[in-house]
DOGU-265392 format. One record per residue: x, y, z of N, C-alpha, C, O in turn; residue in three letters. Coordinates in steps of 0.02 Angstrom, whole numbers, plus 50000, padded with zeros to 5 digits. Example, Ala and Ser with C-alpha at 12.3 -4.5 7.8 and 13.67 -1.06 7.14 Angstrom:
BEGIN
506604971650390506154977550390506604983550390507124983450423Ala/506424988850354506844994750357506455000250394506705005750402Ser/
This chain:
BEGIN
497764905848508498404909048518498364916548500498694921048527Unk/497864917248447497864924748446497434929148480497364935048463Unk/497164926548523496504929748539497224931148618497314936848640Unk/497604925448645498114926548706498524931948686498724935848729Unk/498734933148608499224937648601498974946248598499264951548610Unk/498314944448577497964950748577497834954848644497904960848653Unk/497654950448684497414949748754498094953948792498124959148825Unk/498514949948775499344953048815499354959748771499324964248812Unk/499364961948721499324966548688498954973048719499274977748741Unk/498344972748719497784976048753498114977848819498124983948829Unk/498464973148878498794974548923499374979548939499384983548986Unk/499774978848900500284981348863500224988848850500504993448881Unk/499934989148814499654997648783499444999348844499755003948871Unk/498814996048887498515001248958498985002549007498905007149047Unk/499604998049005499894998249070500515005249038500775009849071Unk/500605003448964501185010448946500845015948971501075019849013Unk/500055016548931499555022448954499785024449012500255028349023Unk/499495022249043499655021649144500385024749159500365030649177Unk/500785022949157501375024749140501665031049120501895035549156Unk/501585030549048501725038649010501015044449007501005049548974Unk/500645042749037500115046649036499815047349115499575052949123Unk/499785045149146499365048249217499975047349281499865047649341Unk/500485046249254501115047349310501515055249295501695058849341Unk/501595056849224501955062849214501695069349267501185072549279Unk/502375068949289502425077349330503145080149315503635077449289Unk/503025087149344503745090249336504335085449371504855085649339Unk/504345082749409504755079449470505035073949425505645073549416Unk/504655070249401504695063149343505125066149301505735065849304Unk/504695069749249504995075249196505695074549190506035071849148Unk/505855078249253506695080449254507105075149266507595074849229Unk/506995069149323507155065649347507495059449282508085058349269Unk/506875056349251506805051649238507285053349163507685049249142Unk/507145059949129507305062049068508355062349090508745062649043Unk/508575062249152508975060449149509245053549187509855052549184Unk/509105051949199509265044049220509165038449166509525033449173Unk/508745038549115508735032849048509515036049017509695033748963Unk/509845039949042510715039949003511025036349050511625035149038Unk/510775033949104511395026349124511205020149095511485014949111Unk/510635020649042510535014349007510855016548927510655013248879Unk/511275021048916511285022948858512085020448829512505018248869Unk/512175020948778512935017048751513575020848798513975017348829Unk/513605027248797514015032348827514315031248879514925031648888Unk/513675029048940513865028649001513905024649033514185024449088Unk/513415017048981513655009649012514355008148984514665004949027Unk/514785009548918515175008248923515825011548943516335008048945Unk/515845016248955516195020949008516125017849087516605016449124Unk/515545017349098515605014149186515765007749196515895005749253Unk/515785002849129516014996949123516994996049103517414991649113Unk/516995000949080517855003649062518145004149118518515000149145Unk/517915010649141518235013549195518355009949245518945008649256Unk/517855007549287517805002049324518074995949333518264993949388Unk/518124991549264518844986649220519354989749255519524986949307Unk/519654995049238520295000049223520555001649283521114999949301Unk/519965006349334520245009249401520205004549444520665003449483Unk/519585000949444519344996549507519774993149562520364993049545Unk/519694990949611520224986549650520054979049606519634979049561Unk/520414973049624520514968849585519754964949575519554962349523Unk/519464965349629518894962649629518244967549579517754965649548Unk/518464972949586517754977849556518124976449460517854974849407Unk/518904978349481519024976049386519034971149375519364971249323Unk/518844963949389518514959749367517614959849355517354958249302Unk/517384961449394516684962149378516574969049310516174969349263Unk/517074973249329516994978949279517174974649203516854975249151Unk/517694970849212517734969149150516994963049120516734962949065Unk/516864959549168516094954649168515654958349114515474956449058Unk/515544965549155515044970849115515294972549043514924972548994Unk/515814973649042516104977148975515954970548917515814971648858Unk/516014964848942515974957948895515194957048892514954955548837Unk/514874957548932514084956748959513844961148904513704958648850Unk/513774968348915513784973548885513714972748797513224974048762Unk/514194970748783514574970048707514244961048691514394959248634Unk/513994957548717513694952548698512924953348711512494950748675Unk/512814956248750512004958948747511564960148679511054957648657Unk/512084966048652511804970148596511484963548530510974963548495Unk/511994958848537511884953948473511254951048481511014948348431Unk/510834950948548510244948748526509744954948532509174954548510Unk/509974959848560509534965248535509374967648479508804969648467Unk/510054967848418510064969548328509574962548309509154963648265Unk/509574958948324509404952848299508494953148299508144952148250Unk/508264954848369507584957248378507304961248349506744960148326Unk/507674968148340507354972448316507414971048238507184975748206Unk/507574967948215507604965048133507094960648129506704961148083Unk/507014954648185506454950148163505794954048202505264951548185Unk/505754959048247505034958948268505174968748260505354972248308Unk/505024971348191505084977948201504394982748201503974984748160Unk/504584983348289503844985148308503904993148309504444995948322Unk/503094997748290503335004748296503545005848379503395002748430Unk/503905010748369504065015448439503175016748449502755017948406Unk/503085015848534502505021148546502185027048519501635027648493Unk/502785032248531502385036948543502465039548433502455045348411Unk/502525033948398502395034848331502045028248324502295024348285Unk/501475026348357500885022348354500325025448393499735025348375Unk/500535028148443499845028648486499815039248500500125042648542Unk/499485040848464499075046648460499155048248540498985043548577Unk/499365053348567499245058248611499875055548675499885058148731Unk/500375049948652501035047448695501395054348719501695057348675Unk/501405056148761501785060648796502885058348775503105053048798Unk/503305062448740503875063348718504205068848721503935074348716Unk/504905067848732505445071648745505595074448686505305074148632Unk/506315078648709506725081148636506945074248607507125068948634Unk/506865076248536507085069848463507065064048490507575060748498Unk/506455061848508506135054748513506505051648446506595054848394Unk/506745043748457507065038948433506505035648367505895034848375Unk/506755034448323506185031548262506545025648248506465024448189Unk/506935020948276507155016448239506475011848285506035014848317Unk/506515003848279506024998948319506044997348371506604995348390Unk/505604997348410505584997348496505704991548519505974991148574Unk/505574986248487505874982248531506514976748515506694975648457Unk/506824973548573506784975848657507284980848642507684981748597Unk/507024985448720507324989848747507924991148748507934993048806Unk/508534991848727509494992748719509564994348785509824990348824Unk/509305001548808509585003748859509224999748907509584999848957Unk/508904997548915508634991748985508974987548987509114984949041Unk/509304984848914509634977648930510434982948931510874979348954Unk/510624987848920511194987148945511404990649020511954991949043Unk/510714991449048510754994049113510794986849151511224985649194Unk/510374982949134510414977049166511194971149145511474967249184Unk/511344972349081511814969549095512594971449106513034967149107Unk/512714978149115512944980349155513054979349232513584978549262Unk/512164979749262512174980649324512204972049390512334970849449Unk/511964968149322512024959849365512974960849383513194963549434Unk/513314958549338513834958349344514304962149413514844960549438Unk/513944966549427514154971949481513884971049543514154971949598Unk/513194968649525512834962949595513024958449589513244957449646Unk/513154953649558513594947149569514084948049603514174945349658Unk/514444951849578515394953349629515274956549689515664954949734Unk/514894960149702514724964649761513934963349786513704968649806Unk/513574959149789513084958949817512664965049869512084967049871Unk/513244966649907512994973849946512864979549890512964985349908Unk/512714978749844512394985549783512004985149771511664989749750Unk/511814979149778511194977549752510424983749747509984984749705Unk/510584986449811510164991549834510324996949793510065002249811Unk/510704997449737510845003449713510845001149636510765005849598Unk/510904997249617511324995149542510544992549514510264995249466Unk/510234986549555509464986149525509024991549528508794993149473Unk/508824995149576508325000749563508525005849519508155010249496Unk/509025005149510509235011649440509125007449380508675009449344Unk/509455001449360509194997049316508484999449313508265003849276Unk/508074994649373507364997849342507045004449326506535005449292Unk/507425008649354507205016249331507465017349267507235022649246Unk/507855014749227507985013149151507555010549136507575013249080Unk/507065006949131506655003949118506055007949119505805010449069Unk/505835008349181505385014449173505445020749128505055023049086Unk/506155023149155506085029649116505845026549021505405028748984Unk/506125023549016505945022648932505195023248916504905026848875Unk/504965018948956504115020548948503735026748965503265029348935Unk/504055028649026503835035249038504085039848976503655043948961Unk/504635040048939504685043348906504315043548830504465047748788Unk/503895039048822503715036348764504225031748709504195031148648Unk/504555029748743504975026848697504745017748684504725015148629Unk/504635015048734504605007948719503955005748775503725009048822Unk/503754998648750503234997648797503174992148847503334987048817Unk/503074991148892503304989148941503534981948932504024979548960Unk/503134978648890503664972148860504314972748827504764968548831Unk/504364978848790505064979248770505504980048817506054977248811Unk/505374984048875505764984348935505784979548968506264979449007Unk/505264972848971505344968448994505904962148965506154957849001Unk/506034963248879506374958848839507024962648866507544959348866Unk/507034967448881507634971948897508114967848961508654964848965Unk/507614969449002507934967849065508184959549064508744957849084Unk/507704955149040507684947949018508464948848979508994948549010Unk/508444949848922508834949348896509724949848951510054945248974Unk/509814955448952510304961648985510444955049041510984952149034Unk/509984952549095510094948649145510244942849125510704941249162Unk/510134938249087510204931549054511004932349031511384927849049Unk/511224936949001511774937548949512354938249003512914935549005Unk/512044942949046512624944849122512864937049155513394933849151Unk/512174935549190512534928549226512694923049167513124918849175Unk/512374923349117513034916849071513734921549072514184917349077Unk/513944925849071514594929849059514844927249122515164922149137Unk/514674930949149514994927849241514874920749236515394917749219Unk/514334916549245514604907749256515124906749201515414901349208Unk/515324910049151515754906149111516394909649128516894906049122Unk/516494915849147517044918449183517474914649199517284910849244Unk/518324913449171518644912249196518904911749257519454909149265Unk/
């Protein structure tokens, strides 16, 4: 078992490498350094508000999905990062490419992946035609975190896991 966990490990680190190290360009840079803020507290729960609030009846129901999704997510994210407190990247691995005031609390899972994702099911559930818009930004939350040195690609993976699991139980239990 440890020789499998090591193994995934070893994986893990080459594929962040890969990632935050031989993808960075100016284009990424700018791009990516702003798009991980639609996975951030600010703007998922603002686009989950608003959306509740303004929407036609159908989008403020799903808006409200997210806002509950959202706000039940986090409880197994505090919960993770207490039982598995792993360093951030780029304060483990020597030469991680980072932004302004890189994050020091424990990387994993990912917050803003799971609240991009659980945000964004809820909004593909009700509207299926978004899909084309609501998942690839999800995953560019995801990415961006790694690209940014912040988490490693399993944390973004517990992220999205998480964020998506928490969404559709919210919605199947939806009144």
């Amino acid at each position: 078992m440890r020789r499998l966990h090591t193994g995934f490990m070893r994986i893990d680190r080459k594929l962040f490498k890969y990632i935050n190290g031989r993808l960075h360009n100016r284009f990424l840079n700018f791009w990516l350094y702003y798009l991980t803020h639609l996975g951030g507290a600010t703007f998922a729960i603002a686009a989950s508000v608003l959306i509740w609030y303004f929407g036609s009846p159908s989008w403020s129901k799903s808006g409200a999905q997210a806002a509950v999704s959202l706000a039940v997510s986090h409880v197994p994210v505090a919960a993770a990062k207490k039982l598995y407190p792993r360093l951030r990247p780029h304060l483990a691995l020597p030469g991680t490419r980072t932004f302004r005031n890189p994050l020091k609390d424990h990387s994993f899972p990912s917050g803003h992946t799971t609240a991009a994702f659980s945000v964004a099911i809820p909004l593909i559930l009700g509207h299926p035609e978004w899909i084309y818009l609501f998942l690839p930004l999800s995953l560019l939350v995801g990415i961006s975190r790694i690209y940014l040195g912040l988490h490693y690609p399993s944390d973004v993976l517990a992220g999205a896991i998480i964020g998506t699991s928490v969404a559709a139980v919210t919605v199947a239990l939806w009144p």
